[in-house]
Backbone as CSV, one residue per row, in Angstrom:
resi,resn,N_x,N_y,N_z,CA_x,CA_y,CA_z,C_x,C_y,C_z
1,UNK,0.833,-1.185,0.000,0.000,0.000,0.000,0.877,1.248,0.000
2,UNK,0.592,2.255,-1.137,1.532,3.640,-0.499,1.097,4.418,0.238
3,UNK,2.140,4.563,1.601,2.160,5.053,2.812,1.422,6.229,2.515
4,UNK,1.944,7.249,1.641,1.234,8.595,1.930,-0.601,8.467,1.577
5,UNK,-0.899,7.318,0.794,-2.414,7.597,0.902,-3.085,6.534,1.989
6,UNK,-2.632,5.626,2.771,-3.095,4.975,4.083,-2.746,5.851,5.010
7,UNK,-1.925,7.000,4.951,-1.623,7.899,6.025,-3.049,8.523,6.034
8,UNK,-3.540,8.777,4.170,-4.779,10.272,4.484,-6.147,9.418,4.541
9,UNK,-6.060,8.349,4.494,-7.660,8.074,4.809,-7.414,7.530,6.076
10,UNK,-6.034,7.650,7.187,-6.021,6.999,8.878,-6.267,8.389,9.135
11,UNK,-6.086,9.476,8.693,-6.815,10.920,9.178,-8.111,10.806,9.218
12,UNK,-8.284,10.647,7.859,-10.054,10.751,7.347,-10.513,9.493,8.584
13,UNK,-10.391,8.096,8.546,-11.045,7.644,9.642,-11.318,7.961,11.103
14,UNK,-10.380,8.954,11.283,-9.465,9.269,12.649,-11.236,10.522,13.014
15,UNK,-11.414,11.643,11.773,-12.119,12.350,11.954,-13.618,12.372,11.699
16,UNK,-13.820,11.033,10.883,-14.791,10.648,10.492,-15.575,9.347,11.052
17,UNK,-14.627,9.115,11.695,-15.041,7.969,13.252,-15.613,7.024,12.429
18,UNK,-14.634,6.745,11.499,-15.662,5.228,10.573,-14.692,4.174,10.436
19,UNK,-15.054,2.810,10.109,-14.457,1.561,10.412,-13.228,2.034,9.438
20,UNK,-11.999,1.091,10.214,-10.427,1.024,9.179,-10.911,0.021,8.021
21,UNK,-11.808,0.379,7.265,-11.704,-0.771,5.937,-11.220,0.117,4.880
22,UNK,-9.624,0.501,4.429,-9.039,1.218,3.418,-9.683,1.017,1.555
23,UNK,-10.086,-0.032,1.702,-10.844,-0.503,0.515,-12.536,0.608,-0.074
24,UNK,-12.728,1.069,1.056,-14.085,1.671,1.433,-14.068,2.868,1.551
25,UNK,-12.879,4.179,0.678,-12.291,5.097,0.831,-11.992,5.524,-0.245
26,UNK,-12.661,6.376,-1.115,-11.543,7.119,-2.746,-11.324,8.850,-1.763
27,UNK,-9.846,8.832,-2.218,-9.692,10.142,-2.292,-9.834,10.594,-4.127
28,UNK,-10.179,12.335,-3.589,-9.591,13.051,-4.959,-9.082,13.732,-5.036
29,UNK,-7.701,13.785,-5.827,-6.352,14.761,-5.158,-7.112,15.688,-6.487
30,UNK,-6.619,17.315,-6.003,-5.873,18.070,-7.472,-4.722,18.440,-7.106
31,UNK,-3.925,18.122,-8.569,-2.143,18.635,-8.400,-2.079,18.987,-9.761
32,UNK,-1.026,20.440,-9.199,-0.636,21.297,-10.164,0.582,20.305,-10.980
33,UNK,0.775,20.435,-11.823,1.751,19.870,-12.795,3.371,20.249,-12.357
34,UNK,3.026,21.307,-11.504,4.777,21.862,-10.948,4.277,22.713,-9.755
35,UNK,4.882,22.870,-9.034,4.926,23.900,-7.506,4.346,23.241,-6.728
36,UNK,3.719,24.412,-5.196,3.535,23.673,-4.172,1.862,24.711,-3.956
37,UNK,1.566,24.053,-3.463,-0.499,24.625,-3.059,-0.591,24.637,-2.043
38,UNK,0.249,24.617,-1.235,-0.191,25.013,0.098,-0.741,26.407,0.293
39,UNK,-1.025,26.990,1.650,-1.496,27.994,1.954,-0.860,29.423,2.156
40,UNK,0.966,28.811,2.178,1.438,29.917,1.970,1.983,30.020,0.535
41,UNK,1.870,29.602,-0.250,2.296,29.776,-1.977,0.840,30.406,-2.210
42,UNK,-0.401,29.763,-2.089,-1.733,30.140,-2.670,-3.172,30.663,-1.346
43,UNK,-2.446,31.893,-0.782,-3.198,32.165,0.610,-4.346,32.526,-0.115
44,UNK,-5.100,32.890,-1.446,-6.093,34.088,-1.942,-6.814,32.398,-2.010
45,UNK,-6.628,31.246,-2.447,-7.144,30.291,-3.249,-7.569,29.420,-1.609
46,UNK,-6.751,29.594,-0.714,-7.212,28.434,0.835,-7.918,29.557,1.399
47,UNK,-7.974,30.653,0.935,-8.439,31.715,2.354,-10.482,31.413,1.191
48,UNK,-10.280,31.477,0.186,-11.849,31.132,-0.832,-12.408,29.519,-0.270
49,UNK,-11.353,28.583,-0.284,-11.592,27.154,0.673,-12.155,27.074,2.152
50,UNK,-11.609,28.262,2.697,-11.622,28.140,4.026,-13.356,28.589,4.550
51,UNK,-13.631,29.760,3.208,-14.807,30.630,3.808,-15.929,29.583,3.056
52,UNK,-15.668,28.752,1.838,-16.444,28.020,1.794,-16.443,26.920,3.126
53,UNK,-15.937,25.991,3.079,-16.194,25.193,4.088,-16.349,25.671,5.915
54,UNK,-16.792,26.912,5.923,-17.168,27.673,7.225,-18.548,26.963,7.684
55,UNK,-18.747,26.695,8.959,-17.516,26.562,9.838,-16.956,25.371,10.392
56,UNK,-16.764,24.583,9.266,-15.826,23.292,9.481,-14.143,23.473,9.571
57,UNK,-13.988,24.536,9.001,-12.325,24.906,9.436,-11.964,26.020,10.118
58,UNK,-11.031,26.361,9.761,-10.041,26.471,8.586,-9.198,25.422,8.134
59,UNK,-8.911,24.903,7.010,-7.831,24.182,6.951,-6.408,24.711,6.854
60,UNK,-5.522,24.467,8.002,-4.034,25.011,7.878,-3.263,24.588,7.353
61,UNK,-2.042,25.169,7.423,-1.019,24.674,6.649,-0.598,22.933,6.869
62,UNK,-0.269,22.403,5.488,-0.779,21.142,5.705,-1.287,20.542,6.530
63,UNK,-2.904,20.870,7.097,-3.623,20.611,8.007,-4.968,19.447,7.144
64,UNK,-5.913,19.211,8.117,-7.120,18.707,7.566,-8.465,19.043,8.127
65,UNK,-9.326,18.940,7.834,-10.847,19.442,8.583,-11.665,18.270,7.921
66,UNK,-12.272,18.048,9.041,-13.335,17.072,8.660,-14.794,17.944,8.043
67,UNK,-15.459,18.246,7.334,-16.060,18.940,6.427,-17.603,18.265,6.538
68,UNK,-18.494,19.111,6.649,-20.420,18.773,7.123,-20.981,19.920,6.285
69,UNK,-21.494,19.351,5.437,-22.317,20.366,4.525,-23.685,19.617,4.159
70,UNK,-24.644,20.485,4.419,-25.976,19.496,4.149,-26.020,18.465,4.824
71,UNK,-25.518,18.056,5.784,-25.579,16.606,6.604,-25.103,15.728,5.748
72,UNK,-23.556,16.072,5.010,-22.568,15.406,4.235,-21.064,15.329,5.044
73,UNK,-20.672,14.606,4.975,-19.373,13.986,5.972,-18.038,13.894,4.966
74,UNK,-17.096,14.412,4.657,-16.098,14.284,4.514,-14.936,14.814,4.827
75,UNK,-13.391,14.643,4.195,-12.142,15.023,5.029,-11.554,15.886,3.571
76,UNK,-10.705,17.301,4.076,-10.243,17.843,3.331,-9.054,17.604,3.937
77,UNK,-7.565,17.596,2.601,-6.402,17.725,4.055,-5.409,19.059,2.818
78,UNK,-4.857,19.554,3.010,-3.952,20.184,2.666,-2.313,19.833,2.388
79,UNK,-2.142,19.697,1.345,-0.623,18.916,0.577,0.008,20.088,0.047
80,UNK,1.109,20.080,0.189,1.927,20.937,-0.816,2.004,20.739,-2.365
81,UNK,1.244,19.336,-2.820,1.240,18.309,-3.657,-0.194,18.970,-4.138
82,UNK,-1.058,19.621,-3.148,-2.671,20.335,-3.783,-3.490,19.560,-2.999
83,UNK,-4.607,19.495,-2.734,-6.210,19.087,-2.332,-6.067,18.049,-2.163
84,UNK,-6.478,17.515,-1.112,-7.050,16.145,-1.256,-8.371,15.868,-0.700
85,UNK,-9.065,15.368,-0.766,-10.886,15.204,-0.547,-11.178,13.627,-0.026
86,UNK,-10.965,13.196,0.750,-11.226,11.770,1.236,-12.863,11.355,1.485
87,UNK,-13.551,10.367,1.220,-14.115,10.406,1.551,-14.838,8.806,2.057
88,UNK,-16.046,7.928,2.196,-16.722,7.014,2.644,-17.199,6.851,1.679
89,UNK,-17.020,5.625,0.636,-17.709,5.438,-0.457,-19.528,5.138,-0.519
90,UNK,-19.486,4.396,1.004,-21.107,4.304,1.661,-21.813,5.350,1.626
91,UNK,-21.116,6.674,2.244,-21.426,8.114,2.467,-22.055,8.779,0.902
92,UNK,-21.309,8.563,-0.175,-22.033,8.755,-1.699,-23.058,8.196,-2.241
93,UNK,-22.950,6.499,-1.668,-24.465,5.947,-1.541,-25.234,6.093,-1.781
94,UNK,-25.046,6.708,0.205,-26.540,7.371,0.917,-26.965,8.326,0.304
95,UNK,-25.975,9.098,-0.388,-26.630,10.917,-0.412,-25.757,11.474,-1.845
96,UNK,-26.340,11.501,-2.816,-25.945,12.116,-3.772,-25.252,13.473,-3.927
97,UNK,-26.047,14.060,-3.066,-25.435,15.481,-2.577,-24.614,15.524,-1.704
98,UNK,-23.743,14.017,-1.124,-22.701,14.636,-0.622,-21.625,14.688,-2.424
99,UNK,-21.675,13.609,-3.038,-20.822,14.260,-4.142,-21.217,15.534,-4.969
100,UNK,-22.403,16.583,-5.078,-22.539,17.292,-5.352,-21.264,18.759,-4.257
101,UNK,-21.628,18.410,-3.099,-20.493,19.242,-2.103,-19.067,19.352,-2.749
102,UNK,-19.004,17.949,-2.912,-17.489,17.901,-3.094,-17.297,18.111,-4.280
103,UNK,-17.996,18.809,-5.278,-17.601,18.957,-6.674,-17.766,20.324,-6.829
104,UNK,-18.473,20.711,-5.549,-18.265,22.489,-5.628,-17.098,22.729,-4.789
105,UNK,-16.244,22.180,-4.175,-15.144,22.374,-3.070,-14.280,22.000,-3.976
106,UNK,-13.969,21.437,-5.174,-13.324,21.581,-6.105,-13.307,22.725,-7.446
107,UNK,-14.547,23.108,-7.328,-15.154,23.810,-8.111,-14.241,25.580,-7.550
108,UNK,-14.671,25.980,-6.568,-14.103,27.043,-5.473,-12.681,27.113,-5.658
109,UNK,-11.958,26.207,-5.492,-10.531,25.690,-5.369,-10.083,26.358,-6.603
110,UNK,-10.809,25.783,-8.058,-9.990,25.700,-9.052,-10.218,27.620,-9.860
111,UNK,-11.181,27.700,-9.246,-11.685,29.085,-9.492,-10.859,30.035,-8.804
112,UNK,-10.703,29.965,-7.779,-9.858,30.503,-6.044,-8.237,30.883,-6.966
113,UNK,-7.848,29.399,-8.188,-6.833,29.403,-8.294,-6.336,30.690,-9.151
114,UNK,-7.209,31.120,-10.053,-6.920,32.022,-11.159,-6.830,33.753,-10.777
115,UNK,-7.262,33.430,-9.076,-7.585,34.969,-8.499,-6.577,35.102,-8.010
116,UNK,-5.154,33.822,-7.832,-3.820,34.389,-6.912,-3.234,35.486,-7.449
117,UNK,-2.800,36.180,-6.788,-1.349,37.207,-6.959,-0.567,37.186,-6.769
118,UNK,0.003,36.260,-6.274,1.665,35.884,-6.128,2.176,35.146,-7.242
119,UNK,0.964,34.006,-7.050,1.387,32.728,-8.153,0.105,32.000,-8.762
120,UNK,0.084,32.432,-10.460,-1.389,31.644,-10.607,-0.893,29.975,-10.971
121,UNK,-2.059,29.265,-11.072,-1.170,27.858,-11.676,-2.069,27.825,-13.127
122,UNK,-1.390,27.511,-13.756,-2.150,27.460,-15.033,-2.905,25.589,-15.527
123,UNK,-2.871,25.106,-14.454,-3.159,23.627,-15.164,-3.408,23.272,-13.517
124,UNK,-4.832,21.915,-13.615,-4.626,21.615,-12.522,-4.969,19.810,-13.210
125,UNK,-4.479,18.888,-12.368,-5.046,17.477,-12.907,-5.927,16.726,-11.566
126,UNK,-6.881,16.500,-12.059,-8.044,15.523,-10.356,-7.848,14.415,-10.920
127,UNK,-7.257,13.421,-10.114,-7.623,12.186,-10.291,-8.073,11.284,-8.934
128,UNK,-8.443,10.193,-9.059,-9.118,9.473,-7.903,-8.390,8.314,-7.802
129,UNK,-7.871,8.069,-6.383,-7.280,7.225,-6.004,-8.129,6.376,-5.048
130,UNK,-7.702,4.559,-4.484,-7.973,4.112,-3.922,-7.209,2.793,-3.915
131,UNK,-7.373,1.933,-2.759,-6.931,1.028,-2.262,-7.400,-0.125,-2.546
132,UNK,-7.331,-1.316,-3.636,-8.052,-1.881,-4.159,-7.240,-3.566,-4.008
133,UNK,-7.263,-4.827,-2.868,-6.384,-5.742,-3.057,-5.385,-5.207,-2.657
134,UNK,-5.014,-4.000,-1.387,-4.062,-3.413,-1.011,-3.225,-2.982,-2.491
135,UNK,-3.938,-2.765,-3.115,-3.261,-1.807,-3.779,-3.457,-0.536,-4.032
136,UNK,-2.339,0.594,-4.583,-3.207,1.793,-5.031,-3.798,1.231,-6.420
137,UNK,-5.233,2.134,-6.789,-5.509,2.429,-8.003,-5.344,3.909,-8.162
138,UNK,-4.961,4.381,-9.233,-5.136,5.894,-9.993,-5.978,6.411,-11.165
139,UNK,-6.870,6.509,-10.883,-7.118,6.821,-12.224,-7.573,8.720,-12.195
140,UNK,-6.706,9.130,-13.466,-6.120,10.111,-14.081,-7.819,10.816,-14.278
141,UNK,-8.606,11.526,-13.920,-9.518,11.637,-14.318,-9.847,12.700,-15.590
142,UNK,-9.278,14.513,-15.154,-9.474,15.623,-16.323,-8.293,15.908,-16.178
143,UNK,-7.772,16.735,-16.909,-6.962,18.248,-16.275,-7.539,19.436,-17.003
144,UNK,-7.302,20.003,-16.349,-8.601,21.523,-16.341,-6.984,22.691,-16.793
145,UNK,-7.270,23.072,-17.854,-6.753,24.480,-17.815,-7.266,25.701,-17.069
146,UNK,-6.392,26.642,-15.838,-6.927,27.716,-15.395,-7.222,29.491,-15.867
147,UNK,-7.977,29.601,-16.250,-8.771,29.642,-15.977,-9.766,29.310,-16.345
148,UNK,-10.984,28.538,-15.687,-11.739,27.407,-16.145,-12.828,28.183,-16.597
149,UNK,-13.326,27.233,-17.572,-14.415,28.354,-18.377,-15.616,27.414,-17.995
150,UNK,-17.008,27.688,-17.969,-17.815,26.951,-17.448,-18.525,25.478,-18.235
151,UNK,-18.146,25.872,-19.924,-17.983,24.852,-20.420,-16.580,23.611,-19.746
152,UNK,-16.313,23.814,-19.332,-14.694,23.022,-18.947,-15.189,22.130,-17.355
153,UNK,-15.897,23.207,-17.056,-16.344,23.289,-15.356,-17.487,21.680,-15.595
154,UNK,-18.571,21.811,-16.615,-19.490,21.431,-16.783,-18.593,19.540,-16.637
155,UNK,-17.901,20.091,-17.558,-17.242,18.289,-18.513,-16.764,17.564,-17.066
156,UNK,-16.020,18.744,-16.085,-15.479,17.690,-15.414,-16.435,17.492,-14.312
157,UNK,-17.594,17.829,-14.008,-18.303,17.736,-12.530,-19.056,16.587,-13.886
158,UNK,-19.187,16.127,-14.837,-19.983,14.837,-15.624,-18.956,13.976,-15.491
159,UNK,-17.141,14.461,-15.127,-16.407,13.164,-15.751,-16.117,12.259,-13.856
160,UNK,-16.600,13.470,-12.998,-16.495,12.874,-11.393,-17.447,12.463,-11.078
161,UNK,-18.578,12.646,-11.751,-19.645,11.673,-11.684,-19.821,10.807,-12.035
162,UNK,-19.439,10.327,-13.064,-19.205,9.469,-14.124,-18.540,8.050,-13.186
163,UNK,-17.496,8.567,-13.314,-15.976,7.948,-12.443,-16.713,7.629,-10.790
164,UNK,-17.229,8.259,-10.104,-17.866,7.712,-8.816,-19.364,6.828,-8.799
165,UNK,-19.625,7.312,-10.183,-20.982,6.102,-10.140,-20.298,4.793,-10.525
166,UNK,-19.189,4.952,-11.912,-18.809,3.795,-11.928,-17.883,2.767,-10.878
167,UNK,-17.530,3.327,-10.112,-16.833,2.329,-8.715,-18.525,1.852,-7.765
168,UNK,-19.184,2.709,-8.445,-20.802,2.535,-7.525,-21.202,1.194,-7.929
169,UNK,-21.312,1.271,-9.015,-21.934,0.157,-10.164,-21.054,-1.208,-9.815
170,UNK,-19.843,-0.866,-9.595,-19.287,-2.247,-9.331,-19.448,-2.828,-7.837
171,UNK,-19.717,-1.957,-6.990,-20.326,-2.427,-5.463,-21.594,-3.065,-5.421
172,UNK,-22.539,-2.354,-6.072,-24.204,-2.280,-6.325,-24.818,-2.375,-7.429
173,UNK,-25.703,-2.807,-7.641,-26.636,-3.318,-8.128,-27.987,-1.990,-8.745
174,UNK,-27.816,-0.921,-7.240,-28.614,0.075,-7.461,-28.148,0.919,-8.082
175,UNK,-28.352,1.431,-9.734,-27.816,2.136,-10.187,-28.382,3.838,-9.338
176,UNK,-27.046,4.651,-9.297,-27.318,6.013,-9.197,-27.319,6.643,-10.604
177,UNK,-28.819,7.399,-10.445,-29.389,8.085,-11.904,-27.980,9.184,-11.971
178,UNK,-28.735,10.295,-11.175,-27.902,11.358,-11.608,-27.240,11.923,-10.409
179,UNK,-25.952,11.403,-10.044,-25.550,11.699,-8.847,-25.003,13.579,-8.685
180,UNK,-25.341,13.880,-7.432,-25.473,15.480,-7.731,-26.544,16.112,-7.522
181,UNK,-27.256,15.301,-8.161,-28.960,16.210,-8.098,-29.553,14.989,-8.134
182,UNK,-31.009,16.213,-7.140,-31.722,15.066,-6.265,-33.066,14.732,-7.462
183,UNK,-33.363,13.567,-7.221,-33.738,12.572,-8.579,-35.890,13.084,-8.082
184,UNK,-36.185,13.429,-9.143,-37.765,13.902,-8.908,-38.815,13.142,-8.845
């Protein structure tokens, strides 16, 4: 297993008080193609993170916050490496709108990114990791040029949906229609 992602979902369990089954866990990193995202390279882009996820944080310098939006449960942690979003694959399940949360907390982020003044990043890549047979999986999901245009915005909140129904589909049986929005 690689250490640095059994390190971030023993946080995420740690704050999310849910069973050690590592199998039962996707993170979704974003990383810039070069530099570092922390909070002191990109304070304009964590200080837009921080006021969204109010008042579940702040998240500090490589820090983490366990994150409640809508009676949605997940872990943000802060990398110099960029974002990471942990979450309870059960937890997406239950509630469609917790992956709707987490696709606007990416959404904020990547937007947050184009407003720096020190340092913009011009490229960001999300992909989704997990622990599968103790192994990692990766899969590479978009990369988003910054500044994101809402056509761009659109493709990738269809390609993280996409990508989390399909790990759904292979658990269950119950297909999720349209994860995101609540089904009429």
């Amino acid at each position: 297993m690689e250490d640095k992602l059994e390190k971030s979902i023993d946080r995420a369990i740690s704050l999310l008080k849910t069973p050690k089954e590592y199998e039962k866990y996707i993170s979704i990193k974003l990383s810039p193609p070069s530099g570092c995202c922390c909070s002191d390279c990109l304070p304009e882009t964590w200080q837009a993170v921080n006021e969204f996820i109010t008042p579940c944080g702040p998240v500090g310098h490589e820090g983490d916050a366990l994150i409640e939006k809508d009676g949605n449960r997940f872990v943000l942690e802060s990398h110099e490496g960029g974002p990471e979003i942990i979450f309870l694959f059960e937890l997406i399940k239950k509630s469609a709108d917790c992956l709707k949360s987490i696709i606007e907390l990416i959404t904020v982020f990547v937007k947050a990114c184009s407003q720096e003044k020190r340092k913009q990043l011009t490229r960001i890549k999300i992909s989704k990791r997990q622990i599968i047979k103790g192994k990692i999986e990766e899969e590479n999901m978009i990369e988003i040029d910054i500044p994101i245009s809402k056509d761009t915005q659109k493709q990738f909140e269809g390609i993280i949906k996409r990508t989390i129904n399909k790990n759904h589909n292979k658990k269950s049986s119950r297909p999720l229609t349209d994860l995101g929005e609540k089904k009429s």
